[in-house]
DSSP file (Angstrom, degrees, kcal/mol; ACC not computed):
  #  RESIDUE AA STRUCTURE BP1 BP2  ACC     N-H-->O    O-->H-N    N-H-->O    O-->H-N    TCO  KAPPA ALPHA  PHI   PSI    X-CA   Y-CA   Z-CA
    1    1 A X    >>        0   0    0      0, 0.0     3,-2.4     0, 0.0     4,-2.1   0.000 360.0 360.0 360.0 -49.6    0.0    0.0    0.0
    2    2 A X  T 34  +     0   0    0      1,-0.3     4,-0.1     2,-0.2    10,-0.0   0.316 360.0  65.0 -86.4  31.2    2.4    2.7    0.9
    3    3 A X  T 34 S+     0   0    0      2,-0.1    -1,-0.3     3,-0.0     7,-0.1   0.313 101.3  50.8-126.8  -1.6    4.4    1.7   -2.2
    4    4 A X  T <4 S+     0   0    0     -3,-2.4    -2,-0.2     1,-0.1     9,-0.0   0.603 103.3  62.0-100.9  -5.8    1.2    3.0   -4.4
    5    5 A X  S  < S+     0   0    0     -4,-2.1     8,-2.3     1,-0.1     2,-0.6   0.888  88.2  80.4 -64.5 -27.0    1.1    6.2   -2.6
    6    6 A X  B    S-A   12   0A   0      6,-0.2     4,-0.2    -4,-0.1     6,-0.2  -0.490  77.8-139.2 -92.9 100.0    4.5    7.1   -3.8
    7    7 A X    >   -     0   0    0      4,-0.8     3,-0.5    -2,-0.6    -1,-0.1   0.061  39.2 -83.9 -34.9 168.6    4.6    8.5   -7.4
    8    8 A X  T 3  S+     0   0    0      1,-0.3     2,-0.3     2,-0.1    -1,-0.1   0.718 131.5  53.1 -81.8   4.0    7.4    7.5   -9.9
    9    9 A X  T 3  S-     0   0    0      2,-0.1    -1,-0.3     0, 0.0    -2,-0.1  -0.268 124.0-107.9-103.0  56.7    9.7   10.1   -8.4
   10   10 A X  S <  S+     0   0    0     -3,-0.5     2,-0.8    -2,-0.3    -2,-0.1   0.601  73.4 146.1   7.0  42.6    9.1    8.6   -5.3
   11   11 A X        -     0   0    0      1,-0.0    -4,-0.8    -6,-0.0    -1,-0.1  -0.786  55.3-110.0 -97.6 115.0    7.2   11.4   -4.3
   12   12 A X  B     -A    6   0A   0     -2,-0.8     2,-0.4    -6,-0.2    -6,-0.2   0.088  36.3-152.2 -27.2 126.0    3.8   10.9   -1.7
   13   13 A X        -     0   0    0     -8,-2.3     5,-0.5     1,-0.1     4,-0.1  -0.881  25.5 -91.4 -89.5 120.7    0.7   11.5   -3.8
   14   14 A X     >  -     0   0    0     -2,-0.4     4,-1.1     1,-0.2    -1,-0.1   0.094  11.2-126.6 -32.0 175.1   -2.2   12.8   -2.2
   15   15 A X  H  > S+     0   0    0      2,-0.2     4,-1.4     3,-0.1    34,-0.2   0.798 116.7  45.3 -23.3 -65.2   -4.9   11.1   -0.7
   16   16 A X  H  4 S+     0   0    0      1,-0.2     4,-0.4     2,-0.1    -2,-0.1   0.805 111.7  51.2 -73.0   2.4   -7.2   13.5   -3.1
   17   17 A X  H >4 S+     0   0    0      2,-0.2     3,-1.4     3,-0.1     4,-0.3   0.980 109.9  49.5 -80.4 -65.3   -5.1   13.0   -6.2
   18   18 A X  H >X S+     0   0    0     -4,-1.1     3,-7.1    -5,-0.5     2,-1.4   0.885 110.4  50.7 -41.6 -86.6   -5.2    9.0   -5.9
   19   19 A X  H 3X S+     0   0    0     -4,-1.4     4,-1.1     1,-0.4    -1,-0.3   0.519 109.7  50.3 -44.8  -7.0   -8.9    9.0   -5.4
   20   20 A X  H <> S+     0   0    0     -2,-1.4     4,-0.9    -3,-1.4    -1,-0.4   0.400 109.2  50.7 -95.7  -0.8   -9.5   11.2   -8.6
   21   21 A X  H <> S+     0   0    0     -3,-7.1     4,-0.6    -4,-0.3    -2,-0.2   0.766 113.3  42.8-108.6 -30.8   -7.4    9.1  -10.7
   22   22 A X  H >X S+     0   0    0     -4,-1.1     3,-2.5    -5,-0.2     4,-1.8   0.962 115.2  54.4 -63.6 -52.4   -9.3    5.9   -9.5
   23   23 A X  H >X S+     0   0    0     -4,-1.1     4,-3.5    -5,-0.3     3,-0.5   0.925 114.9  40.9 -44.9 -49.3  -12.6    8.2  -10.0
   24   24 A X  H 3< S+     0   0    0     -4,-0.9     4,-0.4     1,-0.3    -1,-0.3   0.684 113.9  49.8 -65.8 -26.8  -11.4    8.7  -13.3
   25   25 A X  H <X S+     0   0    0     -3,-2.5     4,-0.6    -4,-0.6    -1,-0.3   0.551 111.1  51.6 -88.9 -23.5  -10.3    5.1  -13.9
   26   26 A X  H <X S+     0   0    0     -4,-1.8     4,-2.1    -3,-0.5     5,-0.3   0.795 106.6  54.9-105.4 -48.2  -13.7    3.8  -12.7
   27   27 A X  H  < S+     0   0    0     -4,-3.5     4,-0.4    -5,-0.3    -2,-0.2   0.845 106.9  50.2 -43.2 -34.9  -15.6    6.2  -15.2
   28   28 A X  H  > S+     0   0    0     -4,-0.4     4,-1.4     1,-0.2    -1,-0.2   0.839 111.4  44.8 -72.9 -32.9  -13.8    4.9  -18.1
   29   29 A X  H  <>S+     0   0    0     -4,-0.6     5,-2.5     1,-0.3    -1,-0.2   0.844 115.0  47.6 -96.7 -16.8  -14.4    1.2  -17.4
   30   30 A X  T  <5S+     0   0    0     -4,-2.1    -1,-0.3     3,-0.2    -2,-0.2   0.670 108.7  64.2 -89.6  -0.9  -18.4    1.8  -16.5
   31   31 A X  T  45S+     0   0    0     -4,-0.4    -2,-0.2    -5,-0.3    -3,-0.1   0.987 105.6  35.6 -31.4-100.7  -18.1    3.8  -19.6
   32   32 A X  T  <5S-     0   0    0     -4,-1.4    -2,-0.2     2,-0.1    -3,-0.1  -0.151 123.1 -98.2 -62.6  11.9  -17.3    0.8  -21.8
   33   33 A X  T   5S+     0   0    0      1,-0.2     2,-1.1    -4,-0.2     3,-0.2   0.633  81.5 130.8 104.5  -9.7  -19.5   -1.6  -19.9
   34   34 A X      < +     0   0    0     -5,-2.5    -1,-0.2     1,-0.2    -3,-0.2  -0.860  30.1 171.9-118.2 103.2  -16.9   -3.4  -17.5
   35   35 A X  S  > S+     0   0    0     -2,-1.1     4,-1.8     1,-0.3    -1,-0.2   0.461  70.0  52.3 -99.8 -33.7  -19.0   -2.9  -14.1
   36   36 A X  T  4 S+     0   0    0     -3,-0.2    -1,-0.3     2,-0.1     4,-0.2   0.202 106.0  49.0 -83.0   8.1  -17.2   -4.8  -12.1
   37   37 A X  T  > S+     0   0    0      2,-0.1     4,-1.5   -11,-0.1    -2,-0.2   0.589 113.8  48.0 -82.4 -37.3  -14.1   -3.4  -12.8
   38   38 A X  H >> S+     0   0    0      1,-0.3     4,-2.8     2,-0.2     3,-0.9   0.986 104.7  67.0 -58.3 -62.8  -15.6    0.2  -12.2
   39   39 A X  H 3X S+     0   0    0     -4,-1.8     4,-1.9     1,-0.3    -1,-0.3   0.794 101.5  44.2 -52.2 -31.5  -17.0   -1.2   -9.1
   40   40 A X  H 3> S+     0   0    0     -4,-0.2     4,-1.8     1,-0.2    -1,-0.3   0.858 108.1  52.5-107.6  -0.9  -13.9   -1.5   -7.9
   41   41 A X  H <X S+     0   0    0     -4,-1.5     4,-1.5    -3,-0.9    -1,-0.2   0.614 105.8  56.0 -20.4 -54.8  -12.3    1.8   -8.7
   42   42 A X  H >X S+     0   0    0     -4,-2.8     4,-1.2     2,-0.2     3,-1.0   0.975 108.7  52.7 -53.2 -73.2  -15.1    3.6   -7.2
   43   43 A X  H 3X S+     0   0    0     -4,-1.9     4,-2.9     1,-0.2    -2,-0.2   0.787 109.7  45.1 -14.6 -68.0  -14.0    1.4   -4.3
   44   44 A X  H 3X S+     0   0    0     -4,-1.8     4,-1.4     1,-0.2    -1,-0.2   0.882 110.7  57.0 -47.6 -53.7  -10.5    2.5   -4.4
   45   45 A X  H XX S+     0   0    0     -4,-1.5     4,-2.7    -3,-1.0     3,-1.8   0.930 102.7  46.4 -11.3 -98.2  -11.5    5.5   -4.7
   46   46 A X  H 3< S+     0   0    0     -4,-1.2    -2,-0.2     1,-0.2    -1,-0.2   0.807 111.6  59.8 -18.9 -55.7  -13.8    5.8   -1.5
   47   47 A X  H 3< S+     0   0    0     -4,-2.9    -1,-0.2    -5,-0.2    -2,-0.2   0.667 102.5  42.4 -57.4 -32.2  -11.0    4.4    0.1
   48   48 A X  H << S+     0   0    0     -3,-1.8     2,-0.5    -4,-1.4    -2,-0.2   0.937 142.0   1.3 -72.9 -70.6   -8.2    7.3   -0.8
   49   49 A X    ><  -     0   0    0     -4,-2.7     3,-0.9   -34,-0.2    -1,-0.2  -0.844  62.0-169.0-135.7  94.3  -11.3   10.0    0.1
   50   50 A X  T 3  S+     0   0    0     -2,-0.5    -4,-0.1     1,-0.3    -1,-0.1   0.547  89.1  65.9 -58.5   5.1  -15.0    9.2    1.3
   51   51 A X  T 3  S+     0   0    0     -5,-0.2     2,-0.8    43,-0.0    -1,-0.3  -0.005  73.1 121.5-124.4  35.3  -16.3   12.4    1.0
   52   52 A X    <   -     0   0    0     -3,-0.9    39,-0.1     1,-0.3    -6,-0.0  -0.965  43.5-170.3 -96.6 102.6  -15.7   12.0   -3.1
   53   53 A X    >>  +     0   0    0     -2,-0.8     3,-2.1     2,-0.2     4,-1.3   0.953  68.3  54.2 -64.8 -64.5  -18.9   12.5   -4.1
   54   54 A X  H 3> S+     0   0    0      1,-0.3     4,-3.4     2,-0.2     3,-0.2   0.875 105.6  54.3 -30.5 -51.1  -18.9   11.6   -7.7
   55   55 A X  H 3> S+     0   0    0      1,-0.2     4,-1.0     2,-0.2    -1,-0.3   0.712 101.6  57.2 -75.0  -5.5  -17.5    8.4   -7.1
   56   56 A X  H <> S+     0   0    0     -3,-2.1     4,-2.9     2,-0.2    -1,-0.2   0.900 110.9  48.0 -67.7 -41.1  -20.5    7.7   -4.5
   57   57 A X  H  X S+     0   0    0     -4,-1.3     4,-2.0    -3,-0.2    -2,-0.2   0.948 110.7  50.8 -75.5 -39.5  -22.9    8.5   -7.8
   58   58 A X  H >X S+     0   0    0     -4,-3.4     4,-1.4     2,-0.2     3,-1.3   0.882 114.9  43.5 -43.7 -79.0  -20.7    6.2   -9.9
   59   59 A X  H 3X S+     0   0    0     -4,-1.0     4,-1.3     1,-0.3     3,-0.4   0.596 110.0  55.8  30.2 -96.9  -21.2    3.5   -7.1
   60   60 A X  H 3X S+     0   0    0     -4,-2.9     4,-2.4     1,-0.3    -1,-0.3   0.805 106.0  48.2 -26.8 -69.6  -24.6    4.1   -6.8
   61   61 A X  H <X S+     0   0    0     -4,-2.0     4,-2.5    -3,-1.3    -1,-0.3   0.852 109.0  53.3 -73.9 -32.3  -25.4    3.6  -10.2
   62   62 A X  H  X S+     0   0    0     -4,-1.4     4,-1.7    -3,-0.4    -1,-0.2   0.972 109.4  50.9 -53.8 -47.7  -23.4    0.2  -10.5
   63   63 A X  H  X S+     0   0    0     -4,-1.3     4,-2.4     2,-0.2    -2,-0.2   0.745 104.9  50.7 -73.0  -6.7  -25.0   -1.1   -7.8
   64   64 A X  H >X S+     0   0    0     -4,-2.4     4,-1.5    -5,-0.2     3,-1.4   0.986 112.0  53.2 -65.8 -52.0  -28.4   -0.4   -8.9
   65   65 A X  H 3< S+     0   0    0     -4,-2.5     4,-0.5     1,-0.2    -2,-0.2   0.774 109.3  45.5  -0.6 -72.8  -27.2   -2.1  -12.0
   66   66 A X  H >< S+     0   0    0     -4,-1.7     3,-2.9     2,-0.2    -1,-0.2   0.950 112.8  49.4 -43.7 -57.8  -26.1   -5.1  -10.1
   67   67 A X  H << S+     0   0    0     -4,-2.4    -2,-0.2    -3,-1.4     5,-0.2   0.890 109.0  58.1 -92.3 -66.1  -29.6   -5.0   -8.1
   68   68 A X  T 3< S+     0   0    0     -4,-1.5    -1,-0.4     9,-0.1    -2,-0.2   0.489  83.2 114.8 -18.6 -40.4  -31.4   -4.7  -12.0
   69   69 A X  S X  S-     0   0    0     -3,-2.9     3,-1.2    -4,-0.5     2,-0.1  -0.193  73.7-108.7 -57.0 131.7  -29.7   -8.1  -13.3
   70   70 A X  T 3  S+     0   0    0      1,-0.2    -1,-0.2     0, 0.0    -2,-0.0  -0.403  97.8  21.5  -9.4 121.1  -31.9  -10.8  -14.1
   71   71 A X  T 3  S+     0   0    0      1,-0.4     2,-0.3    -2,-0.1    -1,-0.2   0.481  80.8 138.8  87.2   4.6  -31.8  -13.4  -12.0
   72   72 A X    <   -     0   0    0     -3,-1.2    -1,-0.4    -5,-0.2     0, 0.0  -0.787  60.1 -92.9 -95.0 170.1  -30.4  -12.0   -8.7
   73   73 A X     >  -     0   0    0     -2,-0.3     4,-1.5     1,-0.1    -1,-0.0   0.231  26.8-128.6 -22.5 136.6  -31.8  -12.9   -5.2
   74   74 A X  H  > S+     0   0    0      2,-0.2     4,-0.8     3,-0.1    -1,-0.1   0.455 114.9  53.3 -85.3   6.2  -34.5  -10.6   -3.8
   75   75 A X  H  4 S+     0   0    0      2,-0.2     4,-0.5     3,-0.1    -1,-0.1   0.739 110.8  35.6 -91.8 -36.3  -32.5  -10.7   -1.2
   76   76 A X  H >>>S+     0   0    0      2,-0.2     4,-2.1     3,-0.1     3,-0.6   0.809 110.5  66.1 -84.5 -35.5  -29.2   -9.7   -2.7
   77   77 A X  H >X5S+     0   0    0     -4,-1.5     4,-4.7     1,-0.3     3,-0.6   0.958 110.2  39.1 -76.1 -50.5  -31.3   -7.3   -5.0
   78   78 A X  H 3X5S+     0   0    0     -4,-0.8     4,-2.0     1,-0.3    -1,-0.3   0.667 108.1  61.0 -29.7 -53.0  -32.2   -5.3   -1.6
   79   79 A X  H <>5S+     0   0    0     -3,-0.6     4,-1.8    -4,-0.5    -1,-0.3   0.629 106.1  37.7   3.8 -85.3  -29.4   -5.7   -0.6
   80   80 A X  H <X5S+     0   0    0     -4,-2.1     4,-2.6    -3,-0.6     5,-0.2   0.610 115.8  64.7 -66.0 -25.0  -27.5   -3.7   -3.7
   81   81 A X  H  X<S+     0   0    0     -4,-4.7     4,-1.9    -5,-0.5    -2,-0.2   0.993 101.8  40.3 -65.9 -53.9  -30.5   -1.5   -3.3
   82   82 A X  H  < S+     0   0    0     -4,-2.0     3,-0.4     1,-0.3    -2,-0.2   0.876 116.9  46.3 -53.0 -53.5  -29.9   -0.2    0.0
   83   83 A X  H >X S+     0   0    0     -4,-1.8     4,-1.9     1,-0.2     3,-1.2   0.867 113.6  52.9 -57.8 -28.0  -26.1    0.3   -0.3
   84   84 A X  H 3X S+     0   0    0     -4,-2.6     4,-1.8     1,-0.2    -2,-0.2   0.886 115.3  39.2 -54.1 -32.4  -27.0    2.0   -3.8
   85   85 A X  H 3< S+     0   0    0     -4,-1.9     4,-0.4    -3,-0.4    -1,-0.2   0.265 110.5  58.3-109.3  18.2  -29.5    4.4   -1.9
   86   86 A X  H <> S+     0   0    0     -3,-1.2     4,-1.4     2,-0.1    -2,-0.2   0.546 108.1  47.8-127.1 -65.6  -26.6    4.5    1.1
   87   87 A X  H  X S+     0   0    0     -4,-1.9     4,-2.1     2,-0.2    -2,-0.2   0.972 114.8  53.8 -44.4 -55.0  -24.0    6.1   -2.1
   88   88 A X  H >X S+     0   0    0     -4,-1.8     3,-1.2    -5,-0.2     4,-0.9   0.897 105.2  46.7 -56.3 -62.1  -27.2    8.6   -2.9
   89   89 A X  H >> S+     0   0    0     -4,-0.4     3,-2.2     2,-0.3     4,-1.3   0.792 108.4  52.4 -59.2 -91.7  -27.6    9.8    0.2
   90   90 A X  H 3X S+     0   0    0     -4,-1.4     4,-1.6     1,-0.3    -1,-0.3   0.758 117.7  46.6 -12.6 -41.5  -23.4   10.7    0.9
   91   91 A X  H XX S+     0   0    0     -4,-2.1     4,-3.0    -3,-1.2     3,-0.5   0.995 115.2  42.5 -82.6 -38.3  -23.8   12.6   -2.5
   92   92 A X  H << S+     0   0    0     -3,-2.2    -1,-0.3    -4,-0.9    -2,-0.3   0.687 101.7  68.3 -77.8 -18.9  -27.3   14.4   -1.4
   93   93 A X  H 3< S+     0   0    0     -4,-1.3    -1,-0.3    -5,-0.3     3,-0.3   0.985 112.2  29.8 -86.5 -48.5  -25.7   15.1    1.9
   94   94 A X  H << S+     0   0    0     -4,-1.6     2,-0.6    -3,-0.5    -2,-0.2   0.965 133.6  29.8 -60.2 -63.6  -23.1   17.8   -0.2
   95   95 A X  S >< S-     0   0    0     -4,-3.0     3,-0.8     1,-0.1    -1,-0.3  -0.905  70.5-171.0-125.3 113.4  -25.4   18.8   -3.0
   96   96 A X  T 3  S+     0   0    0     -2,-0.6    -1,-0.1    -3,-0.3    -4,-0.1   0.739  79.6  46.0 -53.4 -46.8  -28.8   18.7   -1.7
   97   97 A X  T 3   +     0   0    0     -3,-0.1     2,-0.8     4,-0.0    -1,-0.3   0.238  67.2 144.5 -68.8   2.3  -30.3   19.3   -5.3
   98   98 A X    X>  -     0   0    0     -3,-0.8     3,-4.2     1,-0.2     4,-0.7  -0.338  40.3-148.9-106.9 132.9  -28.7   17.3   -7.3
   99   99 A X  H >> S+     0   0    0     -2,-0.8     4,-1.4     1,-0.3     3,-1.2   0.537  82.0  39.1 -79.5 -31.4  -30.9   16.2   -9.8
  100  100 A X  H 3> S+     0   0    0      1,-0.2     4,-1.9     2,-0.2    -1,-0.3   0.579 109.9  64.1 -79.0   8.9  -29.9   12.6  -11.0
  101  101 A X  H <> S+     0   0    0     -3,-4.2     4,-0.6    -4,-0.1    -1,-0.2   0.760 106.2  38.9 -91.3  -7.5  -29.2   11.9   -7.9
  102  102 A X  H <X S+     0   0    0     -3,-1.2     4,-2.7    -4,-0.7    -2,-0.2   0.763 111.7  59.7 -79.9 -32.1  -32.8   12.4   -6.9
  103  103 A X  H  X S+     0   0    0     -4,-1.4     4,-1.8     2,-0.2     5,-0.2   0.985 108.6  43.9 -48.8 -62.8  -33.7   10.8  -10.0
  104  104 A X  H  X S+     0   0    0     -4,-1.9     4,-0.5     1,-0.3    -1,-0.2   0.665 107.6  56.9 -50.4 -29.3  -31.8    7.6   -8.9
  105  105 A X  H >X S+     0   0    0     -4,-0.6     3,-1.7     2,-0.2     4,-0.9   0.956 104.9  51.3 -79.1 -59.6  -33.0    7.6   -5.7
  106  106 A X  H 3X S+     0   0    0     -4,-2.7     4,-1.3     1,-0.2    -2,-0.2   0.804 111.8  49.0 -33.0 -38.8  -36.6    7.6   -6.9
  107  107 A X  H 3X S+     0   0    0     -4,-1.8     4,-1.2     2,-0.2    -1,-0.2   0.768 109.6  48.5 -63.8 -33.0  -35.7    4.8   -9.0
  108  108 A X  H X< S+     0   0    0     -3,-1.7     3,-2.0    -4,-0.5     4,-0.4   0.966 110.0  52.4 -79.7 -83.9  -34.1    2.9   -6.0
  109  109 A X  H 3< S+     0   0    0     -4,-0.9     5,-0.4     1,-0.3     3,-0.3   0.606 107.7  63.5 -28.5 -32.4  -37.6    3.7   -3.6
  110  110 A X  H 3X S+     0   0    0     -4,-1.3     4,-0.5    -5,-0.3    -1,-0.3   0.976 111.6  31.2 -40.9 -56.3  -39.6    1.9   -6.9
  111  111 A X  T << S+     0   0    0     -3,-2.0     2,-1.5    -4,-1.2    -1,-0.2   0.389  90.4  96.6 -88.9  -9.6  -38.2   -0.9   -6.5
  112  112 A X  T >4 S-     0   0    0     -4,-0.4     3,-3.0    -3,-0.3    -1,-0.1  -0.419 106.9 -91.6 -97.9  58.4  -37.6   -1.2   -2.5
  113  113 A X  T 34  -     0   0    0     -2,-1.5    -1,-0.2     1,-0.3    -2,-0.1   0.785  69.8 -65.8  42.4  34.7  -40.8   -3.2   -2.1
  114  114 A X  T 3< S+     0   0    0     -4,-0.5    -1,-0.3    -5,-0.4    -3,-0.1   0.375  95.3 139.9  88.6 -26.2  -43.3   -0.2   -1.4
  115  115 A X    <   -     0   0    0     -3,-3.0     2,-0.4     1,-0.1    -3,-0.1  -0.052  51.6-128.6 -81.4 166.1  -41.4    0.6    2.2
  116  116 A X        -     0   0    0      2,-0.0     2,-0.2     3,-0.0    -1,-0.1  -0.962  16.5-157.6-125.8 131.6  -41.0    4.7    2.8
  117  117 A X        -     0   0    0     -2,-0.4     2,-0.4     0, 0.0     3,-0.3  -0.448  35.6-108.6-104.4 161.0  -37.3    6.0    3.7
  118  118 A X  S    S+     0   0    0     -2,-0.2    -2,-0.0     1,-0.2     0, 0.0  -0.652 119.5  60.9 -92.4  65.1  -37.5    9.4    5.5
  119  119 A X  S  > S+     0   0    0     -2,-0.4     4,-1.2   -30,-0.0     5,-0.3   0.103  78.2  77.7-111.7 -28.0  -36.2   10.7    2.4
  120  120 A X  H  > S+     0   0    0      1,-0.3     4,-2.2    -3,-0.3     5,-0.3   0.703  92.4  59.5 -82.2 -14.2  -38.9    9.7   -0.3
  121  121 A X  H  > S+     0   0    0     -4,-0.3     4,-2.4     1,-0.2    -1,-0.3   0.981 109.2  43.0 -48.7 -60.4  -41.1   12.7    0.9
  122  122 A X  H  > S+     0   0    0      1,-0.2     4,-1.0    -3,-0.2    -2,-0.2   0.702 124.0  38.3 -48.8 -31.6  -38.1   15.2    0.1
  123  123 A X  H  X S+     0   0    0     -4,-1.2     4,-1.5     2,-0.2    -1,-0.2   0.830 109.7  55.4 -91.1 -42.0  -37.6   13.4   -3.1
  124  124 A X  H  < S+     0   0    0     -4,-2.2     4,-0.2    -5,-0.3    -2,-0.2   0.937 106.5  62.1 -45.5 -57.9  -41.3   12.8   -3.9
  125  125 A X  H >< S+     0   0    0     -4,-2.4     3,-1.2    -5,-0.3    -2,-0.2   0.832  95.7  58.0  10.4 -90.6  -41.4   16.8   -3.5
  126  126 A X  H 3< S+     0   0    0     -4,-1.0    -1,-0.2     1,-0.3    -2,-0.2   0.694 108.6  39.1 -68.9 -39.9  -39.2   17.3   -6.2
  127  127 A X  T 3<        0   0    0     -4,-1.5    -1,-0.3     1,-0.2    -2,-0.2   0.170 360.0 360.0 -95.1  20.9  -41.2   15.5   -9.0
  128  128 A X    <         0   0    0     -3,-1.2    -1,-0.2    -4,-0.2    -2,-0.2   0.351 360.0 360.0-126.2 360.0  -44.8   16.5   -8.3
């Protein structure tokens, strides 16, 4: 680990520097479709800086992905929902507005078997 902090001039990189270059590395590959790869970029990501909001919305939107497949588990599908709608919420918690992340979140509350989060008023709100 402390030998991928180090840059090729052996210099320490930041903390926020790594985690944008994973953010950036994790866009490209949920770009082109390779979701588990993404996913774990985002990860990496999170990991350099939690409070990287974009890479929460990436996140987010892989695991809804995941939770979308055919054929998973209603259990696992929940599962992915709740940590997907766990990602929204970190990014809403910085920018209160921001609108696909409200979007997503609706999408995530469709699907979450009917139950009401103390968010779906605020988000309910926005689209009516």
């Amino acid at each position: 680990a402390e030998q991928a902090a180090l840059g090729r001039e052996g210099l320490r990189v930041p903390a926020p520097v790594r985690a944008e270059s994973e953010f950036v590395l994790a866009k490209a590959y949920h770009g082109s479709g390779q979701l588990v790869t993404a996913r774990q970029h985002y990860d990496n990501a999170l990991r350099e800086d939690d409070s990287h909001a974009p890479a929460h919305f990436g996140l987010a939107q892989v695991l809804f992905g995941e939770a979308m497949r055919p054929g998973v588990a209603a259990d696992d599908r929940h599962s992915l929902l709740e940590n997907s709608m766990r990602h929204v919420n970190r990014v809403l918690e910085v920018y209160s507005d921001h609108f696909d992340s409200l979007k997503l979140l609706g999408a995530i509350y469709a699907r979450m078997d009917g139950k009401k989060h103390k968010r779906w008023k605020r988000c309910n709100a926005r689209f009516n």
